[in-house]
C-alpha positions in Angstrom: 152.4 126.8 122.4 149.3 125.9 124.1 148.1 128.8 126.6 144.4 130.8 127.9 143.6 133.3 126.3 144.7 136.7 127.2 143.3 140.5 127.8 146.2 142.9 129.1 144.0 146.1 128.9 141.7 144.3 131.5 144.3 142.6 133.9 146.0 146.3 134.0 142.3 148.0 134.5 142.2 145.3 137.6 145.0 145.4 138.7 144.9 149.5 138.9 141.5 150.6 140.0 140.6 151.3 136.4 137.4 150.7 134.4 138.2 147.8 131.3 136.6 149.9 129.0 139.1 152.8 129.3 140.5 151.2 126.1 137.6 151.4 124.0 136.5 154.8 125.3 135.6 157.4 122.5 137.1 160.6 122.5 140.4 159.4 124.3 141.3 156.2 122.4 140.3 156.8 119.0 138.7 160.2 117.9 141.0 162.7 119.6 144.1 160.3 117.6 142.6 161.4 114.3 141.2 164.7 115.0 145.7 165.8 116.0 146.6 163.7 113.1 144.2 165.7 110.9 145.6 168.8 112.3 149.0 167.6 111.2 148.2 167.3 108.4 146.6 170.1 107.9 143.3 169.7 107.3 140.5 172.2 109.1 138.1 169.8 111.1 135.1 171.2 112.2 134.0 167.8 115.3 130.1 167.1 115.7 128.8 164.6 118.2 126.1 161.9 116.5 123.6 163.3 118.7 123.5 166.4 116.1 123.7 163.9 113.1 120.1 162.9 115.0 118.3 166.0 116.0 120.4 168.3 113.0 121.2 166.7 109.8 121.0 170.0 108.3 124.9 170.4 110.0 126.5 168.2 107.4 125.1 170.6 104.7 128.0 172.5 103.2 131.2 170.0 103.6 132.4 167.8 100.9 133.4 165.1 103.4 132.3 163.5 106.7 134.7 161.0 107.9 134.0 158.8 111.4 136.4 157.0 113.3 137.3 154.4 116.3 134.4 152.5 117.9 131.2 154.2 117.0 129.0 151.4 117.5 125.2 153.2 119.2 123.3 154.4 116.2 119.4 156.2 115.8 117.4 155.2 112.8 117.7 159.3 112.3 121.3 159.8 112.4 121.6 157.1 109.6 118.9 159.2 107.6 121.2 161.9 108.0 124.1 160.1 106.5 122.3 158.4 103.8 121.0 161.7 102.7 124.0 163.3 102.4 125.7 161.0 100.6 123.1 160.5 98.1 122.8 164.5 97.3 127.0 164.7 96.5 128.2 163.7 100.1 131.1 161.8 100.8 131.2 159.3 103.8 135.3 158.0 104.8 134.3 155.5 107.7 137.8 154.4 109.6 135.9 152.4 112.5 134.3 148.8 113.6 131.6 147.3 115.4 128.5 149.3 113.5 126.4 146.9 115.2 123.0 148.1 117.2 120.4 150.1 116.6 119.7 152.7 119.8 116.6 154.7 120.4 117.0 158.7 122.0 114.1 159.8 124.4 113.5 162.3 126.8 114.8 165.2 124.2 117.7 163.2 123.8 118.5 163.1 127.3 118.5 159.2 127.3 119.7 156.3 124.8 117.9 153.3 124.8 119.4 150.1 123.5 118.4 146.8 124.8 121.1 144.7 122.7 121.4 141.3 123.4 117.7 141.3 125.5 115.6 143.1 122.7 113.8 140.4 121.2 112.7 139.6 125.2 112.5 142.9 126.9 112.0 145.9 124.0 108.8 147.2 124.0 108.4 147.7 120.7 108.3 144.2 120.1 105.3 144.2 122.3 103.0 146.3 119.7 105.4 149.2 118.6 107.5 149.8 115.2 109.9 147.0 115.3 111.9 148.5 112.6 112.9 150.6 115.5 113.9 147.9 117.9 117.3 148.8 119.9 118.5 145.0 118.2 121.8 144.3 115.9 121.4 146.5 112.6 121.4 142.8 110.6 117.8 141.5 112.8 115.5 140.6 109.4 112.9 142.7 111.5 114.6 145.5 111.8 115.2 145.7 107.7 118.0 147.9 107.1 121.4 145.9 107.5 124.2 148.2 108.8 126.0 147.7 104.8 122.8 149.4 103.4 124.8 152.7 104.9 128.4 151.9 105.3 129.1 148.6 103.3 129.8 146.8 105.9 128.2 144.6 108.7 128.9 144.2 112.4 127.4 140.8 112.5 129.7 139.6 109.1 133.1 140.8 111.7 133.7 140.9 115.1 136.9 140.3 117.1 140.2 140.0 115.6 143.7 139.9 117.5 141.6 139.9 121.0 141.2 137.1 123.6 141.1 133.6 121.5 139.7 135.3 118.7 142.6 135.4 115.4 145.0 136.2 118.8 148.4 135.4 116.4 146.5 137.0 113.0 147.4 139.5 110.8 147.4 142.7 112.3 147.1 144.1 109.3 144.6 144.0 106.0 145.9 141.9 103.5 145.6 143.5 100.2 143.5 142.4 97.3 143.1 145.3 94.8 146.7 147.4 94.8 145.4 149.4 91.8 142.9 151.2 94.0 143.1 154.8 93.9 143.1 154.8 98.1 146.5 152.7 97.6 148.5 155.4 95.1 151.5 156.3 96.2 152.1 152.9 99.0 154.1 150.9 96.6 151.8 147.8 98.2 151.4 144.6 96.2 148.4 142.4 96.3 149.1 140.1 99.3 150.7 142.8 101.3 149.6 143.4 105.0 148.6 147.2 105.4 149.3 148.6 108.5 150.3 145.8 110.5 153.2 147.3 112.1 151.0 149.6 113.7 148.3 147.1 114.5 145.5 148.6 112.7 143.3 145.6 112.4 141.4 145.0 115.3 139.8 144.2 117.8 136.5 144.8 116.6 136.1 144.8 112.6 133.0 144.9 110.2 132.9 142.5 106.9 131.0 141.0 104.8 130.0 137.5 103.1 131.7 136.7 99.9 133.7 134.9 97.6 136.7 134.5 96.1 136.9 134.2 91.8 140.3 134.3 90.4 142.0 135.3 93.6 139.7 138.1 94.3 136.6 139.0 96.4 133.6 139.5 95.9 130.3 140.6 97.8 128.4 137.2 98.3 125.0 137.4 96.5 123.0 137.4 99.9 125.7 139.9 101.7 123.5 142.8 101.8 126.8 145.5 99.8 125.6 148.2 98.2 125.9 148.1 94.2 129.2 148.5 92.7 130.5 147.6 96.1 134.5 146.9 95.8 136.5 144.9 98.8 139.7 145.8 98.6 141.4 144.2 101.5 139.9 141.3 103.7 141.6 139.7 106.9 140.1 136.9 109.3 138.0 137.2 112.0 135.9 135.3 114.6 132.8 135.1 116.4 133.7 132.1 119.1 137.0 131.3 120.7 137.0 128.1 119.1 140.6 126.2 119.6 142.1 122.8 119.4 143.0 122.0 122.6 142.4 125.2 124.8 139.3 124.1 127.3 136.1 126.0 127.1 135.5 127.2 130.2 138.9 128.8 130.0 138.0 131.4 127.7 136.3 134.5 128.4 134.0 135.5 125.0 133.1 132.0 124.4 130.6 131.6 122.0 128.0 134.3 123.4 128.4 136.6 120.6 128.4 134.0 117.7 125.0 132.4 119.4 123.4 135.7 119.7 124.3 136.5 115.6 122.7 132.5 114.8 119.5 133.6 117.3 119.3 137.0 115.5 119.8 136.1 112.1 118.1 132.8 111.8 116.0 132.6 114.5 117.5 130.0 116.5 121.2 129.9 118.4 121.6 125.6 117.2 124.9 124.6 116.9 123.8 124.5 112.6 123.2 128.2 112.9 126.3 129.3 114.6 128.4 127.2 112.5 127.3 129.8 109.8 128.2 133.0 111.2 131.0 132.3 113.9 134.1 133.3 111.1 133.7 136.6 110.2 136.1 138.6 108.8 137.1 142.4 108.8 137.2 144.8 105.0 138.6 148.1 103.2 135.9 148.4 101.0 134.0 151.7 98.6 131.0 152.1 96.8 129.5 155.0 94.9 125.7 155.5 96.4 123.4 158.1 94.9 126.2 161.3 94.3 128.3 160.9 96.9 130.4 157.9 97.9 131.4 155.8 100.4 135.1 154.3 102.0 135.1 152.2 104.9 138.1 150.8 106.8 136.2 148.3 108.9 138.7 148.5 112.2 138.3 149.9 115.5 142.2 150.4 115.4 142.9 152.4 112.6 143.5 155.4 114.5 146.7 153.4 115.9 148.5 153.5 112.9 147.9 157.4 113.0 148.9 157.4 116.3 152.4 155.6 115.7 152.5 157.6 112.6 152.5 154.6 110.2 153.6 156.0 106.8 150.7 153.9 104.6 148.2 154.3 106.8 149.0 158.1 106.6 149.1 158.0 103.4 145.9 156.2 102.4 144.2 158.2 104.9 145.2 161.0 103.2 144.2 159.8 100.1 140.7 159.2 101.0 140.3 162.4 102.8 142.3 164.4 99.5 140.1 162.7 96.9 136.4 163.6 98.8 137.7 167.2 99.5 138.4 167.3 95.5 142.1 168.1 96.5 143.5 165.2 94.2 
């Protein structure tokens, strides 16, 4: 039935005293959830903060894999390098995580991160006779020139919310399925059309996807998307940029369309109704490439880490299978 849209976390955060981003907080929502499941498992993790990736790339030298999970959404221009690199020598990059969305800038040693987000094209210096290539902006701004699927596959600007507010709040929960035969899917017993991990809620609230199309019931990266060669998506669910209803009022909704106008503003140079008719359904993707070496997986969810958490059995197992294959253990 018809109702507002809804944000629990926050009415408990007001309610109690509490901060509304104690959800999406790094090390207690997400990263510590797959560093005990990893130690379940029994994997040996050795945990490095991105501010190493920055000032010590040298640090990933050595390990077959490098896995990043939850909401890791602040990167440097350097800390990409640092991926890129490794990948491209033999690396191998297993991404569980959304929202790879803005470029950030470290001064002062390191000692502060710089991002201007939503004000850079107005307040960023560089855009006032620096490097704009190094503009604290969305990963996807044409000036900046290296789209965030360049590295992981996917883009922040081609996702966004899912299961949150009015945005998909009755979706999936889950990824649907497209390509069962994957190697990341031996063992599940999934079928194409199958939800993976919607039990446990993995898919949400923030996701990363792509343009593309569908040809003979399967997807495909759109010609202009930005994916990396020999990109495959193997599981794509619905997202949105705007809280766009039927019969809900505007002004009773809380995201609006503020994100969707800032992705028309950024990517096309103008937030017109036109232009945010392009980018306000997103969408959220499994998808793996090989790049250089090394290769790439990306599960393009913030919540991934909750079907570890609730000790889902698939998303156990697929995790597993990423991590197996890039440690050569299968």
């Amino acid at each position: 039935p018809r109702t507002v849209p809804r944000y629990p976390h926050m009415e408990w955060a007001f309610a109690t005293g509490h901060s509304k981003k104690y959800a999406s907080s790094g090390w207690a929502s997400y990263d510590s959830l797959f560093f005990r499941f990893a130690e379940r498992a029994g994997y040996g993790v050795d945990l490095a903060s991105q501010h190493e990736l920055h000032f010590s790339p040298e640090i990933l030298d050595g390990y077959d894999c490098v896995a990043f999970v939850g909401h890791d959404e602040y990167w440097t221009w350097e800390m990409r390098d640092a991926v890129d690199a490794y990948v491209e020598r033999g690396g191998h990059a297993a991404r569980f995580a959304g929202n790879f969305m803005w470029q950030t800038r470290l001064e002062d040693a390191g000692r502060r991160q710089v991002c201007y987000k939503y004000r850079a094209r107005a307040e960023d210096p560089v855009y006032r006779g620096g490097d704009v290539t190094r503009a604290t902006n969305s990963w996807e701004a044409p000036e900046i020139g290296r789209p965030g699927a360049s590295t992981f596959g996917l883009n922040a600007t081609g996702g966004l919310y899912a299961g949150w507010g009015g945005c998909a709040p009755r979706g999936v929960r889950g990824f649907p399925v497209y390509r069962p035969e994957h190697w990341a899917f031996a063992g599940t017993g999934i079928y194409y059309g199958d939800l993976l991990g919607a039990d446990s809620h993995v898919y949400g609230y923030e996701v990363d996807g792509l343009d593309h199309e569908i040809r003979g019931g399967l997807p495909y990266p759109a010609p202009n998307s930005g994916a990396p060669d020999g990109l495959q998506i193997l599981a794509v669910g619905m997202a949105a940029q705007v809280e766009e209803s039927a019969d809900v009022p505007f002004e009773g909704r809380f995201l609006g369309d503020e994100d969707g106008r800032f992705t028309a503003e950024t990517l096309f140079g103008e937030a017109s109704d036109a232009n945010l008719d392009k980018v306000k359904r997103g969408n959220g993707m499994i998808v793996n490439f090989p790049r250089g070496k090394g290769e790439v997986f990306h599960a393009g969810s913030c919540e991934w880490v909750a079907g570890l958490l609730r000790q889902d059995p698939m998303i156990e197992l697929v995790t597993k299978n990423v991590l197996d294959r890039y440690l050569g253990k299968s």
